[in-house]
C-alpha positions in Angstrom: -23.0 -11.7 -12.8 -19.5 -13.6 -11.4 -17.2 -10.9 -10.4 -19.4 -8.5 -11.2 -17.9 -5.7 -8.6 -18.2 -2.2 -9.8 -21.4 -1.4 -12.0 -20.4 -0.8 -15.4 -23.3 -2.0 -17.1 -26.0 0.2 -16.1 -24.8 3.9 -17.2 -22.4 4.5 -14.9 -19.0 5.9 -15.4 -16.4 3.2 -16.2 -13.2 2.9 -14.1 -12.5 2.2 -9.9 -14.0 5.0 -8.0 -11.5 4.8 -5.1 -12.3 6.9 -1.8 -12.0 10.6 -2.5 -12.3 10.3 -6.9 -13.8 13.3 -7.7 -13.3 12.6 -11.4 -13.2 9.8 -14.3 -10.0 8.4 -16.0 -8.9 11.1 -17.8 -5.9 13.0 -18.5 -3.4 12.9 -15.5 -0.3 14.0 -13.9 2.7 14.7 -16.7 5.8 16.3 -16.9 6.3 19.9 -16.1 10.1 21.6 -16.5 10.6 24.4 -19.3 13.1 22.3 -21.5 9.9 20.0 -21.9 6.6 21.7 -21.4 3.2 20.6 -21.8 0.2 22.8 -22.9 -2.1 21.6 -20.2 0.2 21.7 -17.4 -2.7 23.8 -15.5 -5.4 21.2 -16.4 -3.1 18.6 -14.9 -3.8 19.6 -11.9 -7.0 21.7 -12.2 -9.1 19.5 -9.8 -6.1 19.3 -7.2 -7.6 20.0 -4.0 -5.9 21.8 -1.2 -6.7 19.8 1.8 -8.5 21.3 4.5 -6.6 21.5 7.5 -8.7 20.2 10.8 -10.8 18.1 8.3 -12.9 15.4 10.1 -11.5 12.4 8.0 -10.5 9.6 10.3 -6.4 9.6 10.1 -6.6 12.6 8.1 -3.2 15.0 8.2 -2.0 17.9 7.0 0.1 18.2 4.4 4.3 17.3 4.6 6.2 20.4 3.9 7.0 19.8 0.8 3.6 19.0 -0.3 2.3 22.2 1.5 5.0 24.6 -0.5 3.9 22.8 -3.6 -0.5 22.9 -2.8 0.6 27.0 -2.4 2.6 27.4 -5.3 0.3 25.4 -7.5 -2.8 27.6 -6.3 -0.4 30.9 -6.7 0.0 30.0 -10.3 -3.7 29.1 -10.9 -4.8 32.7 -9.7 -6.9 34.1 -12.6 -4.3 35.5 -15.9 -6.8 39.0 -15.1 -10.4 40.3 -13.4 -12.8 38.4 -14.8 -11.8 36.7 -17.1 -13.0 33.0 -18.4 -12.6 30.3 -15.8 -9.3 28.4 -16.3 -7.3 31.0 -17.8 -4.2 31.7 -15.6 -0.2 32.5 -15.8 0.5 28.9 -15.4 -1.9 27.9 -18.3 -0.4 30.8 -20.4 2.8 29.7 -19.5 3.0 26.4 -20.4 0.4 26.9 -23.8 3.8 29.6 -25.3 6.4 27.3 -24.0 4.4 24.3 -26.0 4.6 26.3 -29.2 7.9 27.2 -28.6 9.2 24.0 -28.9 6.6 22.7 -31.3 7.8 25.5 -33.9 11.5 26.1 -32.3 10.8 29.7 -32.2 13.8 31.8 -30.2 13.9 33.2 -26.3 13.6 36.7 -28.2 10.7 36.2 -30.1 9.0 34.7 -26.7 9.7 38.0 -25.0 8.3 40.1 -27.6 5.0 37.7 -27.1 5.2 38.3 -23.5 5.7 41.8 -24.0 2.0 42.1 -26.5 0.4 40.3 -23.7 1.4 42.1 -21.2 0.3 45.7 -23.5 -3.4 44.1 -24.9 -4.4 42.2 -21.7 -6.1 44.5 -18.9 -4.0 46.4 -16.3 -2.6 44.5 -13.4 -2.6 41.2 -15.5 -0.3 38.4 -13.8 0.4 37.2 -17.6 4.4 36.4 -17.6 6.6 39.7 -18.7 9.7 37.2 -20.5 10.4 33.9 -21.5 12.4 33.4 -18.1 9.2 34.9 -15.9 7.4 31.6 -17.6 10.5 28.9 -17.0 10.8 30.4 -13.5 6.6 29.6 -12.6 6.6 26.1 -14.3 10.4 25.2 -12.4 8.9 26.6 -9.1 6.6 23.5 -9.0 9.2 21.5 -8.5 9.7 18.9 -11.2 13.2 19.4 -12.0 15.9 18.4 -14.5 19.6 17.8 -14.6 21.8 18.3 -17.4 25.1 16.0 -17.2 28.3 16.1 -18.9 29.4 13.0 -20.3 32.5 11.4 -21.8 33.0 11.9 -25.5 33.3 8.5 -26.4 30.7 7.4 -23.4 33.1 6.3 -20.8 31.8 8.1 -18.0 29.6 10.1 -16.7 31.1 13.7 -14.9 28.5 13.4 -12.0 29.0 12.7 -8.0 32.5 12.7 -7.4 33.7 13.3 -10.8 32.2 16.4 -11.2 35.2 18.7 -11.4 37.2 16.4 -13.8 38.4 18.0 -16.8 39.0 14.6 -19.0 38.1 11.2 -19.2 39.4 8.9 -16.2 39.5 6.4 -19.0 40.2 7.8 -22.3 41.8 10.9 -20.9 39.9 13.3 -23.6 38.9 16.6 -22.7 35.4 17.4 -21.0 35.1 20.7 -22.7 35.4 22.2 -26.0 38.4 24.6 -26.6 37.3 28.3 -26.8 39.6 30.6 -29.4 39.5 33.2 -26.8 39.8 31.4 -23.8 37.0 33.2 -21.9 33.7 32.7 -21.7 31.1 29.8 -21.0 32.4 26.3 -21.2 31.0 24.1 -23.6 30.9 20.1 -23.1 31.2 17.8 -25.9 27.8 15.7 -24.7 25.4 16.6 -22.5 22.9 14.1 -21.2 19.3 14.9 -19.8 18.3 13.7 -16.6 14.7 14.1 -14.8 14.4 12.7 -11.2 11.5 10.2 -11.0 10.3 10.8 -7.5 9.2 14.2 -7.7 7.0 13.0 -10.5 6.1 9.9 -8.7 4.8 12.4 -5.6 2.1 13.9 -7.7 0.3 11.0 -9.0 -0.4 11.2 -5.3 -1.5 15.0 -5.1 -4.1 15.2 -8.0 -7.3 13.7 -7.4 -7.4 12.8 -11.0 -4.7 9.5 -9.9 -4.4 9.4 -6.1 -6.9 6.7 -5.6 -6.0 4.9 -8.6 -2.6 4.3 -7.5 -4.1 1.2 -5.2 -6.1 0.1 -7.8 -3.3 -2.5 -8.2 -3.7 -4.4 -4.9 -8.1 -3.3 -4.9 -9.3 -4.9 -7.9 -10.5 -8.2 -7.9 -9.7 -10.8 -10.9 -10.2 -14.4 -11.6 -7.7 -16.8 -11.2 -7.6 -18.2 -14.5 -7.6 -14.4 -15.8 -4.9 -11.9 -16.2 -6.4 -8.3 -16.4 -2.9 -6.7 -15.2 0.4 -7.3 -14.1 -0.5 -7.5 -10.9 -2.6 -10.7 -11.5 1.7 -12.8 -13.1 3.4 -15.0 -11.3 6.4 -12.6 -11.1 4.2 -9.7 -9.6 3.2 -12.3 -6.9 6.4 -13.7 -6.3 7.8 -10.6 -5.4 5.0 -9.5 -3.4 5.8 -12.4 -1.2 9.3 -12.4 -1.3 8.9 -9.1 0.4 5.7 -8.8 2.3 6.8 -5.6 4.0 7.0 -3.4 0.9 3.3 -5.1 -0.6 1.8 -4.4 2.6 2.2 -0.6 1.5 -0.6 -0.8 -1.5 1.1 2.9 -2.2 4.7 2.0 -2.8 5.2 1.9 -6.7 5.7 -0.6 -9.4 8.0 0.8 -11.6 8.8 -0.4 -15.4 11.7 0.6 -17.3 11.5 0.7 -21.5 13.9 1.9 -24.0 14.2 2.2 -27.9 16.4 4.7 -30.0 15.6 6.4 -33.1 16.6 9.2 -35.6 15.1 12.5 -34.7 15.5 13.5 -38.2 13.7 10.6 -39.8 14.6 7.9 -42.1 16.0 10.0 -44.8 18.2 12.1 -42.7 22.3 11.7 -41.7 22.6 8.9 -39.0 22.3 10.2 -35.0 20.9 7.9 -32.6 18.4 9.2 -29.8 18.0 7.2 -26.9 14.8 7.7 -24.5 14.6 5.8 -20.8 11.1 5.9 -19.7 9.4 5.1 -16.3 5.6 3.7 -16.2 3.9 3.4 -12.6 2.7 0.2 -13.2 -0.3 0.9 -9.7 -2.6 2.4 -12.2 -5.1 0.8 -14.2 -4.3 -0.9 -17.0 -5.5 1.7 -19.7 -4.1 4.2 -17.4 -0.4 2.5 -17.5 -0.1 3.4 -21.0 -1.6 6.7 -21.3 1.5 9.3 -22.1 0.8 11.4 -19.0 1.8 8.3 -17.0 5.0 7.7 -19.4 7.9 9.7 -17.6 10.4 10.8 -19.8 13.2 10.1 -17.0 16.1 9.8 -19.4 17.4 11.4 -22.8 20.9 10.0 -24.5 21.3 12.9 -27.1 23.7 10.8 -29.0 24.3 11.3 -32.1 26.7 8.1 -31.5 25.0 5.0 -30.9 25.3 3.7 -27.0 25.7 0.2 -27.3 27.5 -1.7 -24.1 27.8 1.5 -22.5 24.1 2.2 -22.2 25.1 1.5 -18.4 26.5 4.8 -18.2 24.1 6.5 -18.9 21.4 4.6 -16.5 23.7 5.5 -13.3 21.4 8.8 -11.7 18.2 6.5 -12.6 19.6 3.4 -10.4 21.0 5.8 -7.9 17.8 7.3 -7.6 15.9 3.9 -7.5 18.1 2.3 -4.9 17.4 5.4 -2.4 13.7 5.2 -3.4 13.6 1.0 -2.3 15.8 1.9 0.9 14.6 4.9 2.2 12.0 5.9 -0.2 10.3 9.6 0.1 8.1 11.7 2.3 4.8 11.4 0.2 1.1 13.1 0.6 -1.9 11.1 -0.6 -4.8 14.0 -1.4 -7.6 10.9 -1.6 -6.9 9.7 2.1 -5.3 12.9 3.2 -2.6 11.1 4.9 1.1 11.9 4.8 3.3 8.4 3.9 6.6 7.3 3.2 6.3 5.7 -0.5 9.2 3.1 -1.8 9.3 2.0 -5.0 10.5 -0.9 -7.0 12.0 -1.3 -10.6 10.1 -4.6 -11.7 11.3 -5.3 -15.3 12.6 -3.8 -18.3 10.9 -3.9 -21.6 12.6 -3.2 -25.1 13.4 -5.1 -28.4 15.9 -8.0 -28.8 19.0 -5.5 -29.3 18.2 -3.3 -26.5 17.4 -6.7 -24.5 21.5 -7.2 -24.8 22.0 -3.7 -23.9 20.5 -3.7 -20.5 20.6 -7.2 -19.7 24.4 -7.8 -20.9 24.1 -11.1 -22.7 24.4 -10.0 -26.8 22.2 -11.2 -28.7 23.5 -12.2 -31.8 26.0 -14.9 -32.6 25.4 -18.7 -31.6 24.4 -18.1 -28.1 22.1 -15.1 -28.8 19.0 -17.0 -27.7 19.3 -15.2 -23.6 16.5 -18.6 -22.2 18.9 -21.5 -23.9 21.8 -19.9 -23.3 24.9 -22.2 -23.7 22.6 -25.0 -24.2 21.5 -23.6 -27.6 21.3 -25.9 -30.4 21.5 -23.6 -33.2 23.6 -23.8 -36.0 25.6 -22.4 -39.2 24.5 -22.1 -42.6 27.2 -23.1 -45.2 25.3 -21.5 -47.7 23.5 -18.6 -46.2 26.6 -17.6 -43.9 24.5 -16.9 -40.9 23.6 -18.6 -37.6 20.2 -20.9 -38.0 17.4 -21.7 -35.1 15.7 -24.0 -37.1 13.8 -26.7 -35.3 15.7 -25.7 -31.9 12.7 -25.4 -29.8 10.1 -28.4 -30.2 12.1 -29.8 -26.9 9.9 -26.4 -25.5 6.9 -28.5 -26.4 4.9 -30.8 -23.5 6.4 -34.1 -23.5 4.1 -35.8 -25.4 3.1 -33.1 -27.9 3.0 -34.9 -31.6 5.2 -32.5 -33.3 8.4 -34.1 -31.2 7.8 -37.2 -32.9 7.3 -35.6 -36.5 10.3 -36.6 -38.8 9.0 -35.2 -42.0 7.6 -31.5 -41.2 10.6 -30.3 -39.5 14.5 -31.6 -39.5 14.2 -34.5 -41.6 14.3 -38.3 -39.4 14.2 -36.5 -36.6 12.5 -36.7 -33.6 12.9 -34.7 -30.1 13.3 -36.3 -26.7 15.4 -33.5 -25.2 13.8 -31.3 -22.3 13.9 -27.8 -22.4 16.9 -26.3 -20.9 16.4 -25.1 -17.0 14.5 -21.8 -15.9 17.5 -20.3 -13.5 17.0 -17.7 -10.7 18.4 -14.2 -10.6 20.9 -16.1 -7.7 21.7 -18.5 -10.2 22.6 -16.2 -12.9 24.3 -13.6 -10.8 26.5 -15.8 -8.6 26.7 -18.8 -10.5 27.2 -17.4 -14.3 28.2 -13.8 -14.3 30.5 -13.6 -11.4 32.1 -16.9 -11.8 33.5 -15.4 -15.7 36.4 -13.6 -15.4 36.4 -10.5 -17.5 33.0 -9.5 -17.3 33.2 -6.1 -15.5 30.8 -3.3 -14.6 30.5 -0.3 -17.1 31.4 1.6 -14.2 34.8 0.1 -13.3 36.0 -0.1 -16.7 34.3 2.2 -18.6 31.4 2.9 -21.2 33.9 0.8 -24.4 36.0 -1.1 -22.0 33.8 -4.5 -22.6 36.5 -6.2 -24.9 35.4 -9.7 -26.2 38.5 -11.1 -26.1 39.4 -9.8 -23.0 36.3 -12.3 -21.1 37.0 -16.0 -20.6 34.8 -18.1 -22.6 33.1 -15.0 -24.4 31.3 -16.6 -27.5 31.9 -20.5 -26.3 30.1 -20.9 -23.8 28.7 -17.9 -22.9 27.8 -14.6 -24.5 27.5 -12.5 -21.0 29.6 -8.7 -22.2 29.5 -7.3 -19.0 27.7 -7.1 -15.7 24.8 -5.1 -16.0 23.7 -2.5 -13.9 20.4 -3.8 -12.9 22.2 -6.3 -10.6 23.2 -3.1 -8.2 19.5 -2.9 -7.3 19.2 -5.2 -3.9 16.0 -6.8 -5.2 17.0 -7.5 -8.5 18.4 -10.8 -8.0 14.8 -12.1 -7.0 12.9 -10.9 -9.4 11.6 -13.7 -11.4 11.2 -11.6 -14.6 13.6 -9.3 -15.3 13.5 -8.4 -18.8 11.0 -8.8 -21.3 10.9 -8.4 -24.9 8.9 -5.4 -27.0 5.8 -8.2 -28.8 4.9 -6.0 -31.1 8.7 -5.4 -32.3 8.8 -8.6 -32.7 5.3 -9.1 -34.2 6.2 -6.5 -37.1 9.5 -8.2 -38.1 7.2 -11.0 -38.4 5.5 -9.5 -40.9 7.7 -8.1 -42.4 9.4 -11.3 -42.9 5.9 -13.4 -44.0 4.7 -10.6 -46.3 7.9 -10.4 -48.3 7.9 -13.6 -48.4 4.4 -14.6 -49.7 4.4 -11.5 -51.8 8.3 -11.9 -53.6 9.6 -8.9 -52.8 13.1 -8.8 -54.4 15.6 -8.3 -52.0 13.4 -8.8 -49.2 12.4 -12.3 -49.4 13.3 -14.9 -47.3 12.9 -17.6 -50.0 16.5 -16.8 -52.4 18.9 -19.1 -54.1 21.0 -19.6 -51.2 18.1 -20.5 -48.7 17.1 -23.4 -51.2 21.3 -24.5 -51.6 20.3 -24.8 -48.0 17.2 -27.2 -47.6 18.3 -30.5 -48.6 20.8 -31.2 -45.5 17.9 -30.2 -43.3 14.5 -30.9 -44.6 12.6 -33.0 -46.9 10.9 -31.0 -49.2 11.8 -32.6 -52.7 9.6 -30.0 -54.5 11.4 -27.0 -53.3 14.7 -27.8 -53.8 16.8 -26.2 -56.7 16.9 -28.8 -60.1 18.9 -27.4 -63.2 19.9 -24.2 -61.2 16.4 -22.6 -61.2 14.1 -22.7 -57.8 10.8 -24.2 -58.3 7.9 -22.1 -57.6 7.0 -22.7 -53.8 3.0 -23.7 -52.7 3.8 -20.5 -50.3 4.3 -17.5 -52.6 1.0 -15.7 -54.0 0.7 -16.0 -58.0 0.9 -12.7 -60.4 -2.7 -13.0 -60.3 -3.3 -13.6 -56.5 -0.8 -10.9 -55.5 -3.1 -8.2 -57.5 -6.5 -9.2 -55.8 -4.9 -9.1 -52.3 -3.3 -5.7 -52.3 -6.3 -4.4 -54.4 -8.3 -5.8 -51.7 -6.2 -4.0 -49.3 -6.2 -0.4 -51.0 -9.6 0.0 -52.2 -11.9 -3.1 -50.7 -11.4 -3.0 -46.9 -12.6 -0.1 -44.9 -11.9 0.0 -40.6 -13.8 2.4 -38.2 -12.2 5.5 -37.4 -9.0 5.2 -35.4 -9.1 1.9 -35.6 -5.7 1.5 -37.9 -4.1 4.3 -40.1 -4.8 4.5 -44.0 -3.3 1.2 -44.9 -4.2 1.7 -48.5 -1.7 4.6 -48.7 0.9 1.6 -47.5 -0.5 -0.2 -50.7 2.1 -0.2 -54.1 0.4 -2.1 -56.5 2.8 -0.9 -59.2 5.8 -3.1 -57.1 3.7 -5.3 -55.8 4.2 -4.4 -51.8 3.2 -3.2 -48.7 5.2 -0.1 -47.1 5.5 2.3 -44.5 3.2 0.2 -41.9 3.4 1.0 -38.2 3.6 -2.3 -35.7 0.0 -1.8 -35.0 -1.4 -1.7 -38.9 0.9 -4.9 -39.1 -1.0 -5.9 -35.6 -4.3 -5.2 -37.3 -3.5 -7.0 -40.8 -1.5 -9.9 -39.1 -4.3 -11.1 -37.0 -7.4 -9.9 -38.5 -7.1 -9.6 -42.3 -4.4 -12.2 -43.2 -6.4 -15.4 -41.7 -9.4 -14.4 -44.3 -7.4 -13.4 -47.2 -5.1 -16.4 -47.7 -7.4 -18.7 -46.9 -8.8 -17.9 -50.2 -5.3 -17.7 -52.3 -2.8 -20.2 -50.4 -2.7 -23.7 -49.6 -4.5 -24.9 -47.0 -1.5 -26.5 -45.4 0.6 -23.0 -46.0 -2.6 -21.4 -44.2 -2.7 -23.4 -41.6 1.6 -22.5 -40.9 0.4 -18.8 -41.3 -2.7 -18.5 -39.1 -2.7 -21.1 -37.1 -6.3 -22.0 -38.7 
C-alpha cells in the first residue's frame, strides 16, 4: 500500500507509537487546580513513570528540578488511600472524585469537611484520605498547576496586574477597585475578578505523562501526501512559518499553540442576560483526534462578565500574551519522560479561531457595516438596501472566481446584465497590514494605552470610509505575529449552522424567520431578473424554492419518525421536529452538520426543483 507507514490494518492498535509509548490514545494530561477539578486527576497521570536515574538510554538525563519535585509529589499523592486496598485508590484520586461533585452539585466547604471527616471515621486506621476540604485543595495545588485571580476595572478598562497592582481606581475611569464595606473592616471585595491559568505549567506535562510525550512530535514524524492534508501541519501557513524560522522548527518539541474563544450564558437561554467569555489554548503537536480531545483543551482564560467585553476583550488577553511572548523568547525548562531528556521548550501562538463577531474582537477590524468583509477590505463592493435597510453582499464575490470561470460571464443568474472582469482584491502580509494599514490611521490605539472603552469611532480617521480597523489588536505585540500567513480563522461550523438556519427557514416559511418577506421582493427588481418572483398587485408570488403544505409535512415526518442514525452519530433530531408549526428547533451545529450534508441532498431532490436543488446541494 502507498504511504502505508504504521500497520493499522492487521489488528494492531491505531495511533503513532513514538519511542517510549507505553500506552494507546487515550485520555491525557488536563487541568488540575481546586477552583476547577477533574475526577480523574490521578488517572491522568497513572502511567507516569519516574525516570530511573543512571538509566542506560543514550542522552538520557535526570530530571530538571522542577520536574523532580513534581515526579515526587505526584508519586506522594498516588500512595495507596489505606493497606490493601484496591489498586488505584489514593488521596489524590479521592481528592479530586469530592472536589468534582462539589462543583457538579455546588455543595459548601462545610458539607466537604463533614465528608472528609466520615471518611476519615469508616476507612481503616492510619488512612491518608484528606481530613478537610482545604487538606484536598492543598494536595491537587501542590502539583503545581496554578491559577490567578485578577482584579479588573468595572467597566473593563484595565486590568490591576504588574505594576498596577496596588491602584485603588481606574487609571481611566477613575472608579473604585473595591466595593465599600458598611463597617470598614474586613476582606476587600473587588467589583470583577478575572480567572487566569498559566499555560506553561500545563504545557510541561504533556511532556511528563507517557500517555502524550511522544505524541507531541507526532507533528513533524508523520508522513502525508502532498496533495493531502491530514493536519495543520501539512497548510501552507504551518510551512511558511516553519521556514520563516528554521531555528524554532528544528525543535520538533516547541509547541503549536491555537487560541479560540466564544461567550455564552451560564444560565441558559431563558435566563437574565450575563455574558461568559472562555480563552482556550490547544497544542496543536498532537494528533489530529488528539487536538480536540477536552484533556488537550486548556481552559487558560475565564471573563466572568456578566457585561459583554466587546473592544476591550484586549484587556483581558494581557497575562496570556505576556506569558506567550516569554514562552517564544526564552521559553521553559522542560523534561520529556519518552526520551528522558531535559529541553528548553518555546512555543508559538499560530492562529486564533472564533465566529465572525469574535473575529472583530481579537483581530480589530468590526465586522459589520460596509467594510465588514475583513479579506476585501476597503475594496468591498457591497451595498445598501433601500428597502431592507441593511448592507447587501450580493454578487460581490464571482471576481473570487478563476478567470475564466462561466459564472463571471452570466448576466441572468446573478446581477442582472452583468458580467465580472474584476480580480479579486490582493492577499496582503501581516507587514502590510501592520505598517502599512493600521499604523499609518491615526486614532487606532492599543486597548492598553487608552483603555478597555476608549476605542471611539469618531475619534479614528477614516473609521467606516475607508477602513473599519477599531483599534490595534493585541496579537501584533507578539514578535512573530506579523509573519504569520494566517492569523485568524473563522469557527465553519458557526457559520455552517447560520446557514441552515437561514435555508431551512427559508424553504420551510417560517414566519419571522424567513429570508424571503415583502421587503426582500420590493428589493429584487433593481438587482435581478427574476420576473416570476417579483411582487404584482401587492401579494408575493409563491417562489419554486419554498416547500408546499403538503411537501413540508412528508419532510419533517420523514425527519421525526422515518430516519434512524447509529448511536452517537447525531442527537435525537426528531425531538427538534414541530410538525404542529411546521419547523425544526433546538439543533446543535453538528445535527445541522449531519442534516445539511447528508439528509438535505436526498430529501429535496424529491420535493424542490431541480434548479433550486442544484443552488442547495451543489448536486
Amino acid at each position: 500500500m502507498d504511504f502505508y507507514f504504521i500497520w493499522t490494518s492487521h489488528g494492531e492498535q491505531c495511533g503513532y507509537t513514538g519511542e517510549a509509548s507505553t500506552s494507546n490514545i487515550q485520555n491525557h494530561v488536563g487541568e488540575m487546580n481546586a477552583d476547577f477539578p477533574r475526577e480523574n486527576i490521578d488517572e491522568e497521570f497513572h502511567e507516569t513513570s519516574i525516570p530511573h536515574v543512571g538509566s542506560d538510554e543514550n542522552n538520557s538525563e535526570e530530571p530538571c528540578e522542577d520536574a523532580s519535585m513534581f515526579f515526587k509529589r505526584l508519586k506522594d499523592a498516588q500512595q495507596p488511600i489505606y493497606e490493601g486496598c484496591r489498586e488505584g485508590l489514593s488521596g489524590l484520586s479521592l481528592s479530586s472524585r469530592l472536589l468534582t461533585i462539589k462543583t457538579d452539585h455546588n455543595l459548601p466547604e462545610v458539607c466537604l469537611d463533614a465528608i472528609c471527616e466520615a471518611f476519615t471515621d469508616y476507612l481503616p486506621a492510619n488512612n491518608r484520605a484528606p481530613k478537610s476540604y482545604y487538606e484536598m485543595k492543598k494536595l491537587t495545588r501542590s502539583l503545581g498547576l496554578p491559577m490567578h485571580k485578577i482584579d479588573v476595572c468595572q467597566d473593563n478598562c484595565m486590568l490591576f496586574w504588574k505594576g498596577d497592582d496596588k491602584l485603588l481606581k481606574c487609571r481611566f475611569c477613575g472608579k473604585d477597585r473595591y466595593k465599600p464595606k458598611p463597617g470598614g473592616g474586613g476582606k476587600k471585595v473587588p467589583y470583577q475578578r478575572m480567572f487566569y491559568m498559566p499555560i506553561g505549567d500545563r504545557l510541561k506535562r504533556l511532556y511528563q505523562s507517557e500517555r502524550t510525550a511522544s505524541h507531541m512530535r507526532w507533528h513533524a514524524e508523520h508522513l502525508s501526501p502532498e496533495v493531502e492534508m491530514h493536519h495543520p501541519s501539512d497548510g501552507e501557513a504551518w510551512k511558511h512559518f516553519n521556514k520563516v524560522y528554521p531555528q524554532f522548527a528544528v525543535e520538533h518539541r516547541n509547541v503549536y499553540l491555537a487560541l479560540s474563544t466564544d461567550g455564552f450564558n451560564p444560565g441558559g437561554m431563558h435566563s437574565r442576560d450575563h455574558s461568559v467569555w472562555p480563552v482556550i489554548v490547544t497544542p496543536y503537536n498532537l494528533t489530529p483526534d488528539m487536538c480536540m480531545k477536552k484533556e488537550n483543551l486548556f481552559l487558560s482564560i475565564l471573563v466572568p462578565g456578566p457585561k459583554h467585553p466587546k473592544k476591550s476583550l484586549d484587556i483581558f488577553l494581557q497575562p496570556l500574551i505576556d506569558e506567550l511572548k516569554d514562552l517564544w523568547t526564552n521559553g521553559i525548562q522542560a523534561y520529556d519522560v519518552s526520551k528522558k531528556q531535559n529541553f528548553v521548550m518555546r512555543a508559538v501562538l499560530m492562529w486564533t479561531i472564533s465566529d465572525f463577531p469574535a473575529y472583530g474582537m481579537l483581530s480589530g477590524w468590526m465586522t459589520h457595516g460596509r467594510l465588514a468583509c475583513p479579506c476585501c477590505l476597503d475594496e468591498t463592493q457591497s451595498f445598501w438596501l433601500r428597502n431592507g435597510r441593511k448592507h447587501s453582499w450580493f454578487d460581490c464575490h464571482r471576481r473570487f472566481l478563476p478567470e475564466d470561470h462561466a459564472y463571471r460571464k452570466n448576466v441572468r443568474s446573478f446581477t442582472k446584465n452583468k458580467s465580472i472582469s474584476d480580480l479579486p482584491p490582493p492577499f496582503l502580509s501581516g507587514e502590510e497590514v501592520l505598517y502599512e494599514r493600521i499604523n499609518q490611521i491615526e486614532g487606532v490605539l492599543r486597548s492598553v494605552n487608552c483603555g478597555g472603552n476608549g476605542h471611539i469611532p469618531r475619534n479614528i480617521n477614516g473609521y467606516g470610509e475607508y477602513h473599519n480597523w477599531i483599534k490595534k489588536s493585541i496579537f501584533w505585540e507578539l514578535p512573530y505575529w506579523e509573519n504569520q500567513l494566517l492569523r485568524h480563522n473563522l469557527d465553519v461550523m458557526h457559520i455552517e449552522k447560520i446557514f441552515f438556519d437561514n435555508i431551512m427557514n427559508t424553504v420551510l416559511n417560517v414566519p419571522g424567520k424567513t429570508k424571503d418577506n415583502l421587503k426582500t421582493r420590493l428589493d429584487l427588481p433593481t438587482l435581478c431578473n427574476r420576473k416570476g418572483l417579483e411582487v404584482k398587485d401587492g401579494k408575493s408570488p409563491f417562489p419554486i424554492f419554498r416547500l408546499s403544505n403538503e411537501a413540508r409535512k412528508i419532510f419533517l415526518r420523514w425527519l421525526k419518525r422515518e430516519i434512524k442514525f447509529p448511536d452517537g452519530y447525531v442527537a435525537d433530531i426528531s425531538a427538534c421536529v414541530d410538525e404542529e408549526n411546521w419547523r425544526l428547533t433546538k439543533l446543535k451545529s453538528h445535527d445541522s452538520h449531519v442534516i445539511m450534508q447528508r439528509l438535505i441532498p436526498i430529501a429535496f431532490s424529491e420535493l424542490l426543483p431541480r434548479t433550486v436543488h442544484t443552488a442547495i446541494a451543489g448536486t
